[in-house]
N, CA, C and O atoms as a GROMACS GRO file, in nm:
protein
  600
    1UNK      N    1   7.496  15.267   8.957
    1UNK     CA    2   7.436  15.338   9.069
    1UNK      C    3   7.285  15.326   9.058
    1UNK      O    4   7.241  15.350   8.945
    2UNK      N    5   7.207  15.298   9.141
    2UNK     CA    6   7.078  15.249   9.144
    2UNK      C    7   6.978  15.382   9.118
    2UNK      O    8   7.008  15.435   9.224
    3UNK      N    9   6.934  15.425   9.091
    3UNK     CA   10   6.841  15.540   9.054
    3UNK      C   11   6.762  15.615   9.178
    3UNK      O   12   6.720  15.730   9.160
    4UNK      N   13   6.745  15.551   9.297
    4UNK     CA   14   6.721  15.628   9.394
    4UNK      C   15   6.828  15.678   9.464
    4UNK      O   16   6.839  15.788   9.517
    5UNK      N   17   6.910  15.581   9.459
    5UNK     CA   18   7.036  15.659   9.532
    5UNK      C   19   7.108  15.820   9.436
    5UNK      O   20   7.159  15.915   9.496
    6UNK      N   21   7.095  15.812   9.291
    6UNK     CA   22   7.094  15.918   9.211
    6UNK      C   23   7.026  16.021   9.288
    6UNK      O   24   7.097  16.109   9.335
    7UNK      N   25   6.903  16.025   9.309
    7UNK     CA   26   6.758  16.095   9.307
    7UNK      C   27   6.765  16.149   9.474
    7UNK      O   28   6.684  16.228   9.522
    8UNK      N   29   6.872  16.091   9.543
    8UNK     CA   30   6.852  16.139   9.663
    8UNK      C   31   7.002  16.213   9.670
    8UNK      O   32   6.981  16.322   9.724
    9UNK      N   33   7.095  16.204   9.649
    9UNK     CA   34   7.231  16.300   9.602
    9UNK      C   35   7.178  16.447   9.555
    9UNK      O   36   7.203  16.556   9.607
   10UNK      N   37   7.100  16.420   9.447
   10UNK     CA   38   7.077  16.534   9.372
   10UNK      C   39   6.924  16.601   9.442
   10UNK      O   40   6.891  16.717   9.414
   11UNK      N   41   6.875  16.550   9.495
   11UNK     CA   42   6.763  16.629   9.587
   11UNK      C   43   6.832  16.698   9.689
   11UNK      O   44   6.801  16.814   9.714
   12UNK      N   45   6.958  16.617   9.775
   12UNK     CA   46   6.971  16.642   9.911
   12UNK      C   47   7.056  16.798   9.838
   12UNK      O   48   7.039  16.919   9.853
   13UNK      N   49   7.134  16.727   9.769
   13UNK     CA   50   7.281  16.860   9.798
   13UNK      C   51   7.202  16.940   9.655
   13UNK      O   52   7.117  17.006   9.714
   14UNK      N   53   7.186  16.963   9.542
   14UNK     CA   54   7.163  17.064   9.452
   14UNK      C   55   7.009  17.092   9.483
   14UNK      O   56   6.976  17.207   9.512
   15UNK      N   57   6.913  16.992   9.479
   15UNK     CA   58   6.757  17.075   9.499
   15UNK      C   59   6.729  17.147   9.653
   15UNK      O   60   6.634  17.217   9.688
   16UNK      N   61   6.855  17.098   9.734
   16UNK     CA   62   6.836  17.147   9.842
   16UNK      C   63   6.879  17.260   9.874
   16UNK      O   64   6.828  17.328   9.962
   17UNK      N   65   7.016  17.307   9.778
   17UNK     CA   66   7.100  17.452   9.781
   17UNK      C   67   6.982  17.571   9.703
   17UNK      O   68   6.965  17.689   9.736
   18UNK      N   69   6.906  17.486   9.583
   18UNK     CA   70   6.822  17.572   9.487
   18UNK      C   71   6.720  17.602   9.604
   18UNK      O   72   6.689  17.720   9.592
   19UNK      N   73   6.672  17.561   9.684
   19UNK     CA   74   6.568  17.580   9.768
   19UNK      C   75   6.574  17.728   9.889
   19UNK      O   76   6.509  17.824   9.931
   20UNK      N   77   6.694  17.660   9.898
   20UNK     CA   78   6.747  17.756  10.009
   20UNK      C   79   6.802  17.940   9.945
   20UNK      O   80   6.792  18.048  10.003
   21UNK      N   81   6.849  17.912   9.829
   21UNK     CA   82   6.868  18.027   9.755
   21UNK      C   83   6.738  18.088   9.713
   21UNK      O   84   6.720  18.204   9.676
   22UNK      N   85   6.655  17.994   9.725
   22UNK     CA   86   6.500  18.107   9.650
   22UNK      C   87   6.440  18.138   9.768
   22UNK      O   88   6.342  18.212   9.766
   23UNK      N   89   6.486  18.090   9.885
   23UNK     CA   90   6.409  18.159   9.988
   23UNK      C   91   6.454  18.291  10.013
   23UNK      O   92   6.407  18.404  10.000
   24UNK      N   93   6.603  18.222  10.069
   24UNK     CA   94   6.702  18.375  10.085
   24UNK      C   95   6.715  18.485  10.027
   24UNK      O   96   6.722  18.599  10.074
   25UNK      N   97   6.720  18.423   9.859
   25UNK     CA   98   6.692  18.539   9.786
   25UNK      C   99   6.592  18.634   9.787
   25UNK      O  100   6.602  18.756   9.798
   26UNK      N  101   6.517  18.582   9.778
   26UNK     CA  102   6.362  18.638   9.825
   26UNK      C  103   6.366  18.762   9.926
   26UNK      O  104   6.352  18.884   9.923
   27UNK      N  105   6.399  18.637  10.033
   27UNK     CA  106   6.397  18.744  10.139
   27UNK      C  107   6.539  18.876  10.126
   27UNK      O  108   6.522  18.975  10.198
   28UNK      N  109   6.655  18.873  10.049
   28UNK     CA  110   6.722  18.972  10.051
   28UNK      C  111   6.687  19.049   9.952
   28UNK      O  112   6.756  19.150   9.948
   29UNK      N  113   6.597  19.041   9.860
   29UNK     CA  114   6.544  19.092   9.773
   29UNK      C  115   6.452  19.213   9.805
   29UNK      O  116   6.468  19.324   9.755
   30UNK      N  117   6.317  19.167   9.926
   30UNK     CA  118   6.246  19.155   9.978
   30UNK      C  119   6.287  19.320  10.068
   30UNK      O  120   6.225  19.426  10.082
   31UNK      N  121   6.438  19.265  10.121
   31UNK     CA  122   6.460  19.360  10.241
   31UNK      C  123   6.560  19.470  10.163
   31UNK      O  124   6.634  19.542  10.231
   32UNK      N  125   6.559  19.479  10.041
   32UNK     CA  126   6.609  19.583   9.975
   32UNK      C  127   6.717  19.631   9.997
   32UNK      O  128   6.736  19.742   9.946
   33UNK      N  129   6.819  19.574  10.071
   33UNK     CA  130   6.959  19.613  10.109
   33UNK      C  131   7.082  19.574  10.041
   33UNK      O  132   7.181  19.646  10.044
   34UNK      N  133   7.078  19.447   9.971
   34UNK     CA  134   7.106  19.379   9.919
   34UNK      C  135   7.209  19.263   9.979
   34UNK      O  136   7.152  19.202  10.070
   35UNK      N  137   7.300  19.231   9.963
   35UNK     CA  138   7.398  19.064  10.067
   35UNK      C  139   7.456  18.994   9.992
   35UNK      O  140   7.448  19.029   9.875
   36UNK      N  141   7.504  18.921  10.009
   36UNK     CA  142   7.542  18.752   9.989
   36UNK      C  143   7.522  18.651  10.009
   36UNK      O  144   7.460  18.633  10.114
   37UNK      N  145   7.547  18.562   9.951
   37UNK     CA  146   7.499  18.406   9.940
   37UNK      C  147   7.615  18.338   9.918
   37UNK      O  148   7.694  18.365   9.827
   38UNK      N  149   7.630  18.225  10.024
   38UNK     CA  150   7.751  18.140   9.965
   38UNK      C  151   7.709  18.019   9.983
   38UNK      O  152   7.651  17.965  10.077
   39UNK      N  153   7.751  17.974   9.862
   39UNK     CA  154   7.698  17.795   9.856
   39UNK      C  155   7.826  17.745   9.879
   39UNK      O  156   7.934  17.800   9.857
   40UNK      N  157   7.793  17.583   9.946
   40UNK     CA  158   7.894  17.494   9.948
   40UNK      C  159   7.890  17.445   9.852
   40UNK      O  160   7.782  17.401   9.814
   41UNK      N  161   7.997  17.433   9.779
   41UNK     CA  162   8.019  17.303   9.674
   41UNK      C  163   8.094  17.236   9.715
   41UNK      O  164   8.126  17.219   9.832
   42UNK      N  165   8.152  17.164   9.576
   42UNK     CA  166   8.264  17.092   9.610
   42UNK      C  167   8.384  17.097   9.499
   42UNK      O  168   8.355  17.087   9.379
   43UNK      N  169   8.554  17.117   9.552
   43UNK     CA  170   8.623  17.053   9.410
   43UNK      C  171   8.591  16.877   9.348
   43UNK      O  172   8.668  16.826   9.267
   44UNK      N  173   8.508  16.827   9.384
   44UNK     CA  174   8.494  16.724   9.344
   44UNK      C  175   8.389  16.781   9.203
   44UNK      O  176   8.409  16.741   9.088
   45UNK      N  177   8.281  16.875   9.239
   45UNK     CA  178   8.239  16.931   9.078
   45UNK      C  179   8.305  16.970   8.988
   45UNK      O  180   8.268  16.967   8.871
   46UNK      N  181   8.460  17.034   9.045
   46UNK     CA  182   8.512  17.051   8.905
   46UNK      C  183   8.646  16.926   8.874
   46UNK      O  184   8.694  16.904   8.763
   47UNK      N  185   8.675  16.877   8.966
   47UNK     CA  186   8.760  16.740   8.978
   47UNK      C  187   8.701  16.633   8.854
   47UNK      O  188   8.758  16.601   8.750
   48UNK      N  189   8.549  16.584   8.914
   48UNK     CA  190   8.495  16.475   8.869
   48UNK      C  191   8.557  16.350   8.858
   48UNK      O  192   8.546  16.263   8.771
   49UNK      N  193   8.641  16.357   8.988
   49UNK     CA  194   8.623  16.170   9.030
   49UNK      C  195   8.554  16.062   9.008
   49UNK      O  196   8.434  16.070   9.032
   50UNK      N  197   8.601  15.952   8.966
   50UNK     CA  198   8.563  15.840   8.949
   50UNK      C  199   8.462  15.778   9.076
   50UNK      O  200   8.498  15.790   9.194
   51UNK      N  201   8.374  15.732   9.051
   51UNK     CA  202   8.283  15.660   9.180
   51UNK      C  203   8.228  15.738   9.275
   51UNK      O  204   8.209  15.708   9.393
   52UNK      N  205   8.195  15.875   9.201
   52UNK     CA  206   8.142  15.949   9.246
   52UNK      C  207   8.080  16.054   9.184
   52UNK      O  208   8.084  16.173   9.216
   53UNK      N  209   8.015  15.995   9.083
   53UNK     CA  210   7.983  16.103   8.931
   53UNK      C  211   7.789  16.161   9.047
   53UNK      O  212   7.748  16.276   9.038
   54UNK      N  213   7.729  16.078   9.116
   54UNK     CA  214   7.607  16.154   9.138
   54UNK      C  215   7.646  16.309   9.256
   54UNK      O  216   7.583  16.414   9.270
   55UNK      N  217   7.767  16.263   9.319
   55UNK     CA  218   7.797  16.400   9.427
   55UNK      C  219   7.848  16.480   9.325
   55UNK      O  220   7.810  16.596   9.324
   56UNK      N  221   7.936  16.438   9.230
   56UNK     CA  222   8.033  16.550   9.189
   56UNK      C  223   7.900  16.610   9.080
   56UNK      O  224   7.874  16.730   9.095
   57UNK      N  225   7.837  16.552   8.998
   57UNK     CA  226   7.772  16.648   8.926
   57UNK      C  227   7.661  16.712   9.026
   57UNK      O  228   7.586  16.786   8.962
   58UNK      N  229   7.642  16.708   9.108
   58UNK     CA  230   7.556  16.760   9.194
   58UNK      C  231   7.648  16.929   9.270
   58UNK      O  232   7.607  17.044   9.288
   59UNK      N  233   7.718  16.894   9.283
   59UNK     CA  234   7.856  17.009   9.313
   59UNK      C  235   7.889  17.073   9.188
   59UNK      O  236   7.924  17.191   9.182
   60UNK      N  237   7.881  17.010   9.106
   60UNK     CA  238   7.874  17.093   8.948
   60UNK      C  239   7.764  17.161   8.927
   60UNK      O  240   7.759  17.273   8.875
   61UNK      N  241   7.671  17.098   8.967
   61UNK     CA  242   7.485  17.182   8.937
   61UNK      C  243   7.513  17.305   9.036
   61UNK      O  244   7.445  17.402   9.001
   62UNK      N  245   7.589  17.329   9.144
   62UNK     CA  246   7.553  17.427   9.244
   62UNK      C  247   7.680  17.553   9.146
   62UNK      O  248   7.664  17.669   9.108
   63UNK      N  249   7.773  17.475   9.138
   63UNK     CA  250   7.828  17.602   9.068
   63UNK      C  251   7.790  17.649   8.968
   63UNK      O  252   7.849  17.750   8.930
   64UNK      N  253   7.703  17.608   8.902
   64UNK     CA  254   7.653  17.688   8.761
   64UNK      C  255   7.483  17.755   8.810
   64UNK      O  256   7.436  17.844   8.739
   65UNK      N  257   7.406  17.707   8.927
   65UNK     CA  258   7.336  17.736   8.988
   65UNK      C  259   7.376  17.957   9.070
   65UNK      O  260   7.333  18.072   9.069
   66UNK      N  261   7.479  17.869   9.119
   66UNK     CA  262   7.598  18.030   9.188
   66UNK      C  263   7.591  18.119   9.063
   66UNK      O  264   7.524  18.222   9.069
   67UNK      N  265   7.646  18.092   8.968
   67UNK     CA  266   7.661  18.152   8.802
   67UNK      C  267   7.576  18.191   8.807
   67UNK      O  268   7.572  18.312   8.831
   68UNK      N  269   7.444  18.113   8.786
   68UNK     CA  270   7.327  18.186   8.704
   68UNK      C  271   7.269  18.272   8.817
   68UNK      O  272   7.238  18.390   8.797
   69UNK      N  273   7.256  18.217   8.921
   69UNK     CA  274   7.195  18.318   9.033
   69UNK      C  275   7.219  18.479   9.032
   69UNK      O  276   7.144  18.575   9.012
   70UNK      N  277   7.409  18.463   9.075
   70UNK     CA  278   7.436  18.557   9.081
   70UNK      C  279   7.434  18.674   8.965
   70UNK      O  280   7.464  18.790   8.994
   71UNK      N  281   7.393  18.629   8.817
   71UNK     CA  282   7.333  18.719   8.733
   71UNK      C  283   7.227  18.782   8.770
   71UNK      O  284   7.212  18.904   8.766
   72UNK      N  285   7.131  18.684   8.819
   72UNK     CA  286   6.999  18.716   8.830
   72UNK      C  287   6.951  18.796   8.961
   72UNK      O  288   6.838  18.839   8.985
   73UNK      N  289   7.052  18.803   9.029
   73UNK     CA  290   7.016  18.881   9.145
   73UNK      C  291   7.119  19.026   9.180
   73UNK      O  292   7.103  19.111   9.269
   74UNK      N  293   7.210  19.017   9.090
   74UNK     CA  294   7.358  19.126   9.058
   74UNK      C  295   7.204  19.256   9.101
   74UNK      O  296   7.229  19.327   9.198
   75UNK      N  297   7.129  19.269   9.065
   75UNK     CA  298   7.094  19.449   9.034
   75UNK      C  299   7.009  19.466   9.167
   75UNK      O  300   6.970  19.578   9.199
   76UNK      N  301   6.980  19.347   9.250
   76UNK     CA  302   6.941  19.376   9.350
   76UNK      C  303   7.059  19.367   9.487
   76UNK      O  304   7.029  19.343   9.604
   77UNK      N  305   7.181  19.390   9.439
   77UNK     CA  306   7.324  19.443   9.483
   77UNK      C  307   7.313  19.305   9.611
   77UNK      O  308   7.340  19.315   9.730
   78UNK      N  309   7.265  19.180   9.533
   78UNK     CA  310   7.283  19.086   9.608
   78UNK      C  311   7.419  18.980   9.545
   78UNK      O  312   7.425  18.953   9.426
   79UNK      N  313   7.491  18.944   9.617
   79UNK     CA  314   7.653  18.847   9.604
   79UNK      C  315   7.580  18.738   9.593
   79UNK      O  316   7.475  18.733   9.656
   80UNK      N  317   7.612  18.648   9.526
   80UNK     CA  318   7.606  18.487   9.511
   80UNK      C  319   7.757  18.407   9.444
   80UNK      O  320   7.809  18.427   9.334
   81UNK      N  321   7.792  18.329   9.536
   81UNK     CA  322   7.953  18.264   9.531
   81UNK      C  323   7.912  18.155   9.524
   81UNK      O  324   7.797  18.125   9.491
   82UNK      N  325   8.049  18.037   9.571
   82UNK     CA  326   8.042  17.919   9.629
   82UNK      C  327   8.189  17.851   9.690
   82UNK      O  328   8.294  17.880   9.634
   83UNK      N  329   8.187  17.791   9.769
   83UNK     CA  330   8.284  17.746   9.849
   83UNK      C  331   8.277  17.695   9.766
   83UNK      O  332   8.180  17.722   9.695
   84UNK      N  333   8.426  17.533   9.698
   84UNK     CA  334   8.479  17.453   9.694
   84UNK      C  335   8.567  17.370   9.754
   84UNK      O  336   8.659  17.316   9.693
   85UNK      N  337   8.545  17.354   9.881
   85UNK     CA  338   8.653  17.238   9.981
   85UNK      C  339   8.696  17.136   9.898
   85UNK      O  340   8.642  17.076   9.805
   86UNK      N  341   8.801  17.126   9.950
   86UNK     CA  342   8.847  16.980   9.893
   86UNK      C  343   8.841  16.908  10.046
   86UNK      O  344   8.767  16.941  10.138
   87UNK      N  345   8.959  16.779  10.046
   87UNK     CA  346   8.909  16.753  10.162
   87UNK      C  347   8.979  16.870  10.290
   87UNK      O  348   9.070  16.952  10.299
   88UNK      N  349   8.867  16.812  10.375
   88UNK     CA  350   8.864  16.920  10.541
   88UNK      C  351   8.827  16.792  10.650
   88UNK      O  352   8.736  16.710  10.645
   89UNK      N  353   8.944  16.811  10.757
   89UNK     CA  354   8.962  16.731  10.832
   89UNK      C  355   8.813  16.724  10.948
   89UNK      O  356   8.783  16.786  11.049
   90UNK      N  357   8.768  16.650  10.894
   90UNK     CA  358   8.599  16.629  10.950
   90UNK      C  359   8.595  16.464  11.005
   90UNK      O  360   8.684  16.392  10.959
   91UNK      N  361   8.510  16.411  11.089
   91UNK     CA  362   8.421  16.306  11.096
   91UNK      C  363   8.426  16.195  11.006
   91UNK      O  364   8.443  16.074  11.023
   92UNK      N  365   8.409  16.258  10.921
   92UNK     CA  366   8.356  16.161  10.822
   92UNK      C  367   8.462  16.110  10.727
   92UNK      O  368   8.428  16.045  10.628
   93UNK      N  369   8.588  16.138  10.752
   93UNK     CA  370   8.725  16.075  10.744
   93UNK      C  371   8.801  16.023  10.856
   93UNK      O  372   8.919  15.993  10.838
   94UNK      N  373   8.740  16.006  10.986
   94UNK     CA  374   8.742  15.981  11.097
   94UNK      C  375   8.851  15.782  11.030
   94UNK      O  376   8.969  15.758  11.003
   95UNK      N  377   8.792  15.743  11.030
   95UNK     CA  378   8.802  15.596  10.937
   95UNK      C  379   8.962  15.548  10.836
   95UNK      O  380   9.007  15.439  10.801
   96UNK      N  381   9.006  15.682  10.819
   96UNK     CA  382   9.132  15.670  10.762
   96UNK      C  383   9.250  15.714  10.807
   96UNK      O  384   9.357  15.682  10.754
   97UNK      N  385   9.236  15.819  10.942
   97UNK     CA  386   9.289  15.853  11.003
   97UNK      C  387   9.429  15.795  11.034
   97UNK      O  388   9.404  15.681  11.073
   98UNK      N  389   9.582  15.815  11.037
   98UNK     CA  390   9.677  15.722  11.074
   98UNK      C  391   9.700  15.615  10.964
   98UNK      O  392   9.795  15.537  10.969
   99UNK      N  393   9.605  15.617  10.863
   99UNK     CA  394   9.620  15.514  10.762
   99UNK      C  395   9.711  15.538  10.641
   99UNK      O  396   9.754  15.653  10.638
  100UNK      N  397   9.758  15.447  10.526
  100UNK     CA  398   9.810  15.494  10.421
  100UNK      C  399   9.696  15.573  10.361
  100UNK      O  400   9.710  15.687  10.317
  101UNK      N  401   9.583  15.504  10.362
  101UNK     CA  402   9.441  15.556  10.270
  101UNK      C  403   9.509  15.755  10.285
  101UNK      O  404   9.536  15.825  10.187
  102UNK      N  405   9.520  15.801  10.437
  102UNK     CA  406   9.576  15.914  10.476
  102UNK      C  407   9.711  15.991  10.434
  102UNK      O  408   9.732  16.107  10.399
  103UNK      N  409   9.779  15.904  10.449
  103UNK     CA  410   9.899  15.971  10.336
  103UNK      C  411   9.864  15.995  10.234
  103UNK      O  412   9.882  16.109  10.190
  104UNK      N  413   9.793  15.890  10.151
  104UNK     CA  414   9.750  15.929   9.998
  104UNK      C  415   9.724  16.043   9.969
  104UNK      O  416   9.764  16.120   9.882
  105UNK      N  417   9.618  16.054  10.088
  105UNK     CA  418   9.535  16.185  10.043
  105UNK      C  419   9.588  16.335  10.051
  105UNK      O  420   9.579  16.436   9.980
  106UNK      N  421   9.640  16.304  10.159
  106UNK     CA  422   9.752  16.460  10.158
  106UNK      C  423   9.826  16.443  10.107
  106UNK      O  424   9.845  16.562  10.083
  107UNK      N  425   9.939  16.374  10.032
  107UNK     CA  426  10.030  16.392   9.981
  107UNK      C  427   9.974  16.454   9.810
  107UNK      O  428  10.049  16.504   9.726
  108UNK      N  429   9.818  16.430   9.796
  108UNK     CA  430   9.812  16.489   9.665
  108UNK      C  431   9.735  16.615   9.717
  108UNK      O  432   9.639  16.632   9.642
  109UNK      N  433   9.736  16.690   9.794
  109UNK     CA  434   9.696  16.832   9.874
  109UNK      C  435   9.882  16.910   9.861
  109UNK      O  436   9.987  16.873   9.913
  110UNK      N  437   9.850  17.022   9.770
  110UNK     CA  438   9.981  17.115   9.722
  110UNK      C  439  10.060  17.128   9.895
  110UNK      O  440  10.178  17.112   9.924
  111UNK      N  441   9.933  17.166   9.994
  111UNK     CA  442  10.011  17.169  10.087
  111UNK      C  443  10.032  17.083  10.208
  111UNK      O  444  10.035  17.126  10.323
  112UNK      N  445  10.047  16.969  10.175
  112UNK     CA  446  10.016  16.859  10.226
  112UNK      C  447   9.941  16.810  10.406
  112UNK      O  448   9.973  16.742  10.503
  113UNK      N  449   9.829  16.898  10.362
  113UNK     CA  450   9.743  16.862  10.484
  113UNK      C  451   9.606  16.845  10.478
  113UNK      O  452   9.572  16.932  10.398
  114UNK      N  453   9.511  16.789  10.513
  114UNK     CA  454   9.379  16.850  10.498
  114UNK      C  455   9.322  17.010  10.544
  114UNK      O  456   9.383  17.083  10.622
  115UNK      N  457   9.220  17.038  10.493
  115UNK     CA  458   9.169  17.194  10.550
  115UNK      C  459   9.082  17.159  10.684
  115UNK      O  460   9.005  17.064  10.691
  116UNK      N  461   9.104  17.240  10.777
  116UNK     CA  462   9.010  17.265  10.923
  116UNK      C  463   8.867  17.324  10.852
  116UNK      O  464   8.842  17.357  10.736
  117UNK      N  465   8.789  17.320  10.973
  117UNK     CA  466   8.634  17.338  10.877
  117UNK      C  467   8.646  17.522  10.945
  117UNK      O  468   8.565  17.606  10.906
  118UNK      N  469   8.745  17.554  11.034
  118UNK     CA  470   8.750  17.716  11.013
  118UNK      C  471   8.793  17.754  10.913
  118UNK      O  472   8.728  17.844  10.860
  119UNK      N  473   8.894  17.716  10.858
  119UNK     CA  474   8.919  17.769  10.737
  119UNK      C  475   8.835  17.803  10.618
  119UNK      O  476   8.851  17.901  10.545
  120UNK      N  477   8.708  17.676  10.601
  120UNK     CA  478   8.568  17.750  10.564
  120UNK      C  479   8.491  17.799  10.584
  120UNK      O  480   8.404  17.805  10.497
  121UNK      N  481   8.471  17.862  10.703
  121UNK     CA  482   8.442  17.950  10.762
  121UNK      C  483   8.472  18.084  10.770
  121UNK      O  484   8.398  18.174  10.809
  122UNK      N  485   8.625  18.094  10.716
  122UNK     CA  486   8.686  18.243  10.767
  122UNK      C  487   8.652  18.265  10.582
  122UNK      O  488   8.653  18.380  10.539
  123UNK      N  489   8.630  18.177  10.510
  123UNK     CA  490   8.640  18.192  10.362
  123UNK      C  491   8.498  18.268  10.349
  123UNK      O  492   8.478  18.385  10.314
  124UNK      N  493   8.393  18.158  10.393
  124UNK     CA  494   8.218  18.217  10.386
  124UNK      C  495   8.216  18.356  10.495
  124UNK      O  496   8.127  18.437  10.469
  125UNK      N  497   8.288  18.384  10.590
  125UNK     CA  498   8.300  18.561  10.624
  125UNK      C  499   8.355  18.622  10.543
  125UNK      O  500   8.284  18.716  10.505
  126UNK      N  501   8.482  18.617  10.478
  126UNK     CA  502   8.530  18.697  10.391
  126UNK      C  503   8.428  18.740  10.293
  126UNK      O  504   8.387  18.856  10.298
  127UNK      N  505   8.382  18.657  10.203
  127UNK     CA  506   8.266  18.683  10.090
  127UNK      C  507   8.162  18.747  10.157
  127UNK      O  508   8.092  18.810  10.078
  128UNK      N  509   8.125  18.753  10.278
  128UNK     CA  510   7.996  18.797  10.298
  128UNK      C  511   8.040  18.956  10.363
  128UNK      O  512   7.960  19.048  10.350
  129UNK      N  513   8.149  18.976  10.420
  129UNK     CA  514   8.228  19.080  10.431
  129UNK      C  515   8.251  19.188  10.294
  129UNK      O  516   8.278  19.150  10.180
  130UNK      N  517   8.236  19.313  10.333
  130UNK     CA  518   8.263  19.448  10.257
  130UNK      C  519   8.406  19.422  10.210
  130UNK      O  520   8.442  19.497  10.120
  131UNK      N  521   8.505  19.321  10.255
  131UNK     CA  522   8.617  19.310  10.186
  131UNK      C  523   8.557  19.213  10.029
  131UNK      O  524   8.590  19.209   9.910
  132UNK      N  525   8.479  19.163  10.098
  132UNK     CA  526   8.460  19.067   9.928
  132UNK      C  527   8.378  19.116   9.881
  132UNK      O  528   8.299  19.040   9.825
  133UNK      N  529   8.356  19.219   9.875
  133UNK     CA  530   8.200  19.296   9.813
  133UNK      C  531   8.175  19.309   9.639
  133UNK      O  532   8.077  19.332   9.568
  134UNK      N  533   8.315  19.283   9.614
  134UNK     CA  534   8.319  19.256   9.447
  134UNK      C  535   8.343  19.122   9.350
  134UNK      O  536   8.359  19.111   9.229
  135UNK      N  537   8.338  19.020   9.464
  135UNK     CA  538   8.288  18.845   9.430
  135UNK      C  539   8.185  18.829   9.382
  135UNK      O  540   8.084  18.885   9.425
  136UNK      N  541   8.186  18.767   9.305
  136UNK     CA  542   8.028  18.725   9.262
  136UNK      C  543   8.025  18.662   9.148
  136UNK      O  544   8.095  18.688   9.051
  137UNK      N  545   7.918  18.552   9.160
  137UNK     CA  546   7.920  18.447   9.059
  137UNK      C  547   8.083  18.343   9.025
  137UNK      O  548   8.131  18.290   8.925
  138UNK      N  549   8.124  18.355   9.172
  138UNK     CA  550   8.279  18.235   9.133
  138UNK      C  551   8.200  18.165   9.244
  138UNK      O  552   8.116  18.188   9.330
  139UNK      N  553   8.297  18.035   9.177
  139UNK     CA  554   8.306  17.934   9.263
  139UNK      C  555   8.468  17.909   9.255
  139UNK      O  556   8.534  17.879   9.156
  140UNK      N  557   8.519  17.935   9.418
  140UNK     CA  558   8.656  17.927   9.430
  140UNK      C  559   8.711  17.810   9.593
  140UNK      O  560   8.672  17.801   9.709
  141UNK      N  561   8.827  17.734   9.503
  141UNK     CA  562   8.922  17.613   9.540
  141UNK      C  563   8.924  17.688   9.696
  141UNK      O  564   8.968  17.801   9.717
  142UNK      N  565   8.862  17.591   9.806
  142UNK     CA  566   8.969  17.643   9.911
  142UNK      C  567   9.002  17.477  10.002
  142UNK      O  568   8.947  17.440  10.105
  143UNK      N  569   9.109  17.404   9.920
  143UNK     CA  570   9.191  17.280   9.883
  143UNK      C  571   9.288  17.274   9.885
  143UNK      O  572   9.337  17.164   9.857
  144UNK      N  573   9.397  17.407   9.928
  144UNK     CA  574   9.533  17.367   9.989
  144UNK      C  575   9.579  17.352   9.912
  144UNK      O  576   9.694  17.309   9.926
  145UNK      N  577   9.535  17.373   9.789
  145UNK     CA  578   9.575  17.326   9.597
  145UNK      C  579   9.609  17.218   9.578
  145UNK      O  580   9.719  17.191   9.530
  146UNK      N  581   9.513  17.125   9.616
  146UNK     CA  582   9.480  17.011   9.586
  146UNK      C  583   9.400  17.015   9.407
  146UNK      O  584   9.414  16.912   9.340
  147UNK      N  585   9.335  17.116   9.355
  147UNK     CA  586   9.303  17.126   9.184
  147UNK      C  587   9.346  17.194   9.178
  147UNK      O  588   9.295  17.267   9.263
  148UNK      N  589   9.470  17.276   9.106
  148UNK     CA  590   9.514  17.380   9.088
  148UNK      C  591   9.442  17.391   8.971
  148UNK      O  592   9.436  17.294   8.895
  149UNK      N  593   9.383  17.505   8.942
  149UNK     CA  594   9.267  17.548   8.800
  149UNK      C  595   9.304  17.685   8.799
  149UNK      O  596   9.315  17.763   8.894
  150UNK      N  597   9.330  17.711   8.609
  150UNK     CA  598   9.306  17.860   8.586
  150UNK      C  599   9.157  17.845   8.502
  150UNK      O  600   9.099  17.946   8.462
   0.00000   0.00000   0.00000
C-alpha cells in the first residue's frame, strides 16, 4: 500500500472522527448538560480483513479513541460509543448486486442479509436516547452477526 494512500485512510476516517469529538466535546462540555457521542466504526476494526489493514486499523483507532474518550469525558455526564456496521445495503455495493460476489456476502451475515442504513440510525438514536443512558465507552456489532464477539 503506497504511503499516501495510508496517510489519507487514517486522516479521513480516525483524524477526522478525533476532530470532530474535540469539537463536540468541547462544546458539550462547554454547555454543561452533558450527551452523547457516537462514532462510526467499523466490524472490519475488530474483523481485520485481509486487503484492508489501512481502513480496518483506522476503525480500530476509533474504537479505542470511543474507550479513551468516554473515560475522559464520563464526569462531565457526557456518553461516548461507537457504531460497528458490518455490511449495509448502500451505493457503494451497488456493483455486486445480483452477483455471486452477493451471495457470498450474505450468506456469511448470521442473518443472511445486509443491514439498511436505518437500522443505523435507529441504533445512533437509541444511544443518544435516555434509554441508552448507561452505554458508554462500547463499541457494539450492528452486523446481523456477521462477527459474533464476546
Amino acid at each position: 500500500m503506497p504511503v499516501d494512500a495510508w496517510d489519507t485512510v487514517i486522516r479521513v476516517n480516525l483524524r477526522g472522527t478525533f476532530l470532530m469529538c474535540k469539537v463536540f466535546g468541547q462544546h458539550l462540555i462547554d454547555a454543561g448538560h452533558g450527551g452523547s457521542i457516537v462514532n462510526i466504526s467499523s466490524i472490519a476494526g475488530k474483523l481485520l480483513p485481509p486487503n484492508t489493514t489501512a481502513y480496518a486499523a483506522s476503525k480500530a483507532g476509533i474504537q479505542a479513541l470511543t474507550a479513551g474518550m468516554a473515560q475522559e469525558v464520563g464526569q462531565y455526564k457526557i456518553r461516548v460509543n461507537a457504531i460497528c456496521p458490518g455490511l449495509v445495503d448502500t451505493v457503494r455495493i451497488d456493483d455486486i448486486r445480483g452477483t455471486p460476489a452477493w451471495d457470498q456476502a450474505t450468506a456469511r451475515i448470521a442473518l443472511h442479509r445486509m443491514g439498511a442504513g436505518e437500522e443505523i440510525a435507529h441504533a445512533v438514536m437509541f444511544l443518544c436516547s435516555d434509554q441508552g443512558a448507561w452505554f458508554t465507552g462500547q463499541s457494539i456489532n450492528l452486523d446481523g452477526g456477521h462477527a459474533v464477539q464476546h
